[in-house]
C-alpha positions as CSV (number, residue, x, y, z in Angstrom):
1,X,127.1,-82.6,-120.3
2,X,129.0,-79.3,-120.4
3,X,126.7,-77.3,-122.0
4,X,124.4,-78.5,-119.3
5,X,126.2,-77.0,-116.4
6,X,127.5,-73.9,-118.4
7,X,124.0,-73.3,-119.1
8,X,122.7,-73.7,-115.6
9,X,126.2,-71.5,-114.2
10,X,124.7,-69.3,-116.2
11,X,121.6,-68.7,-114.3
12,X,122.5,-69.0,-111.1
13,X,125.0,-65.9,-112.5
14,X,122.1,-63.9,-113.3
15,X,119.7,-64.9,-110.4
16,X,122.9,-63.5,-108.4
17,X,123.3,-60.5,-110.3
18,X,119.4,-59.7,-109.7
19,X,119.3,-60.7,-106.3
20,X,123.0,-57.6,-105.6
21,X,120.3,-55.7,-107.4
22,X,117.4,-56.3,-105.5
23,X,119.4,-55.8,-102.3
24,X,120.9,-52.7,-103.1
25,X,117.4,-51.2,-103.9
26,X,116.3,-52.4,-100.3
27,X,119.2,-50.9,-98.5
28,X,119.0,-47.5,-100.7
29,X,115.2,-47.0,-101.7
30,X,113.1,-49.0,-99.7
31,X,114.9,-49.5,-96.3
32,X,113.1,-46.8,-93.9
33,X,115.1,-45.7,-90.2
34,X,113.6,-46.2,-86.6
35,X,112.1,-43.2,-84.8
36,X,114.7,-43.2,-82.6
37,X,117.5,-42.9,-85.2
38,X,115.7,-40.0,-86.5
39,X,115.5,-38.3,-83.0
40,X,119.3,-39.5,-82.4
41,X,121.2,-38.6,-85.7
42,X,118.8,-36.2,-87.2
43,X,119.4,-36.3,-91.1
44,X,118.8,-34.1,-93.6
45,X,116.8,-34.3,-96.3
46,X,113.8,-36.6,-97.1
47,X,113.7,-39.7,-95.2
48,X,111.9,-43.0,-94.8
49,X,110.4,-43.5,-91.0
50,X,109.0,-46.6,-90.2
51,X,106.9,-46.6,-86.8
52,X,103.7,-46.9,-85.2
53,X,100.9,-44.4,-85.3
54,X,99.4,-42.9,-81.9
55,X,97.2,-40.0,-81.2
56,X,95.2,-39.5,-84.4
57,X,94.7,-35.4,-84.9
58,X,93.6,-32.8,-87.3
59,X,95.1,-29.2,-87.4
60,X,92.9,-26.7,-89.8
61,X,92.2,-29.7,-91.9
62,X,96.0,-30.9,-92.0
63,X,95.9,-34.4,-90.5
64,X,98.5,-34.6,-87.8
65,X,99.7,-37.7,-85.5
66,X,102.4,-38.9,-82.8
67,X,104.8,-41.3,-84.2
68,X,106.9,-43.9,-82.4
69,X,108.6,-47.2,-81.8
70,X,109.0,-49.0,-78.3
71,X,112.4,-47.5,-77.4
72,X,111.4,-43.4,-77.6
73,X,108.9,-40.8,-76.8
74,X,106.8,-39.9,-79.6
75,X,107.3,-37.1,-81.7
76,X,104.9,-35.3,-83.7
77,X,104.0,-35.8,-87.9
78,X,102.3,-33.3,-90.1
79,X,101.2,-35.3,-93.3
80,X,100.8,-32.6,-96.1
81,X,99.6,-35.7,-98.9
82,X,96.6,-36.8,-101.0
83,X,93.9,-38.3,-97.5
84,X,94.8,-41.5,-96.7
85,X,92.8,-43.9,-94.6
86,X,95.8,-45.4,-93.2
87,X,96.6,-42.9,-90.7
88,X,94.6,-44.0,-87.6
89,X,96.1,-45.2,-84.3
90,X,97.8,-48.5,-83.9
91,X,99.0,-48.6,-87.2
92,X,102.3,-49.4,-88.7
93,X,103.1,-46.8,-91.6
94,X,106.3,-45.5,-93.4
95,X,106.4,-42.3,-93.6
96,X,108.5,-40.2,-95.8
97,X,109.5,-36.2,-95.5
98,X,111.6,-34.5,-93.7
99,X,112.6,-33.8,-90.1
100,X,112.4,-30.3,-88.0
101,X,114.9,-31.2,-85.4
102,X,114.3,-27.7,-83.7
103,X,110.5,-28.1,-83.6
104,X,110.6,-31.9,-83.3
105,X,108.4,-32.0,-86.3
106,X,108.4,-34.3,-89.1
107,X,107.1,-32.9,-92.4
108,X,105.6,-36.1,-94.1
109,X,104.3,-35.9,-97.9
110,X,103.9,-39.9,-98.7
111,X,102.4,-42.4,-96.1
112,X,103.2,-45.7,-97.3
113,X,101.7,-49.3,-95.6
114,X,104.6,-50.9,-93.6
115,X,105.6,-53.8,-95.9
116,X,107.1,-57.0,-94.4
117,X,110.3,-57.7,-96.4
118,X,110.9,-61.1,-95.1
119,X,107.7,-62.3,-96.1
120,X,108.1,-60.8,-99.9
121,X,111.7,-62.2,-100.5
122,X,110.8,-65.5,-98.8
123,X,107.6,-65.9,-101.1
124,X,109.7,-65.2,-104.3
125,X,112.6,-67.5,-103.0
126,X,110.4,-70.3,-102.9
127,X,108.9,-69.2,-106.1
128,X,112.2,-69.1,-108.2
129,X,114.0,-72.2,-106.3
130,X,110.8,-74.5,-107.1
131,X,110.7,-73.2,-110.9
132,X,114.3,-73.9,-111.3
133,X,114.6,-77.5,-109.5
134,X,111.2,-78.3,-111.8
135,X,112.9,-77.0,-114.9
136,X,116.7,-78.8,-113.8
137,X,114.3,-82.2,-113.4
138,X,112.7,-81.7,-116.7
139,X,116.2,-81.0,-118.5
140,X,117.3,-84.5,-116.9
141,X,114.5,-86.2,-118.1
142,X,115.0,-85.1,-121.4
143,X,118.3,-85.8,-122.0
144,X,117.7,-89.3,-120.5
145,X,114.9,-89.9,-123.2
146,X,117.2,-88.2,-126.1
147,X,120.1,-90.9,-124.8
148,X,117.8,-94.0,-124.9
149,X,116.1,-92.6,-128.6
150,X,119.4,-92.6,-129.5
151,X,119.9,-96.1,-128.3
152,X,117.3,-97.8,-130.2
153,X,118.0,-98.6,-133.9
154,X,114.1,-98.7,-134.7
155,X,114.2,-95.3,-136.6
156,X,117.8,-95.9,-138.3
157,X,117.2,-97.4,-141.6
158,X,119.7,-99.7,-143.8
């Protein structure tokens, strides 16, 4: 019976472990700021926008669009990428490159499709917890049928 909980204190270890991991990519890689922290703090360097798209243009073949969430004025996007039929109005896009505070331009390279988070760690939770109760119930079972094997003297001979 040891073994048994060692073994499954042992997983939950490493599902721990992988879910700090997992985090820690969300917050560093794939977590993207609001337009209006970009117009507020403006950071340097490439950054990840998440917003809505509105006002669909094209500048000498250089697609360019207004970007913005409920709480601030659009600003404008220059997207300097491979085409991309995601950039049409009404859409919800993350969009990474960097801002122009002075020209209140932001220089995107990658569009990216919003994703919903919630959804994706929520549909691998439910994934992994169902696996692991299944396997915990098998792992009971057997034992049970090892203990009542044991029991019986049918195979034992002498």
């Amino acid at each position: 019976m040891k073994r048994l909980y060692l073994r499954w204190s042992g997983l939950v270890v490493v599902a721990a472990v992988i879910g700090g991991m997992a985090m820690w990519r969300v917050c560093h890689e794939v977590a993207a700021l609001t337009p209006e922290a970009v117009l507020s703090q403006a950071p340097p360097g490439e950054i990840r926008v998440a917003g809505r798209v509105v006002e669909v243009a094209s500048d000498r073949g250089v697609p360019t669009f207004r970007f913005m969430d409920e709480r601030v004025e659009p600003f404008r996007v220059r997207y300097t990428g491979p085409p991309d039929d995601n950039i049409r109005e009404l859409k919800y896009l993350v969009v990474v490159g960097q801002w122009n505070p002075t020209e209140r331009l932001f220089s995107a390279d990658k569009i990216f499709p919003n994703p919903n988070i919630g959804f994706i760690v929520s549909a691998y939770l439910v994934a992994c917890l169902s696996s692991a109760l299944f396997l915990f119930g098998m792992e009971q079972k057997v034992a049970r049928l090892y203990t009542l094997i044991k029991e019986e003297k049918i195979y034992q001979t002498g």
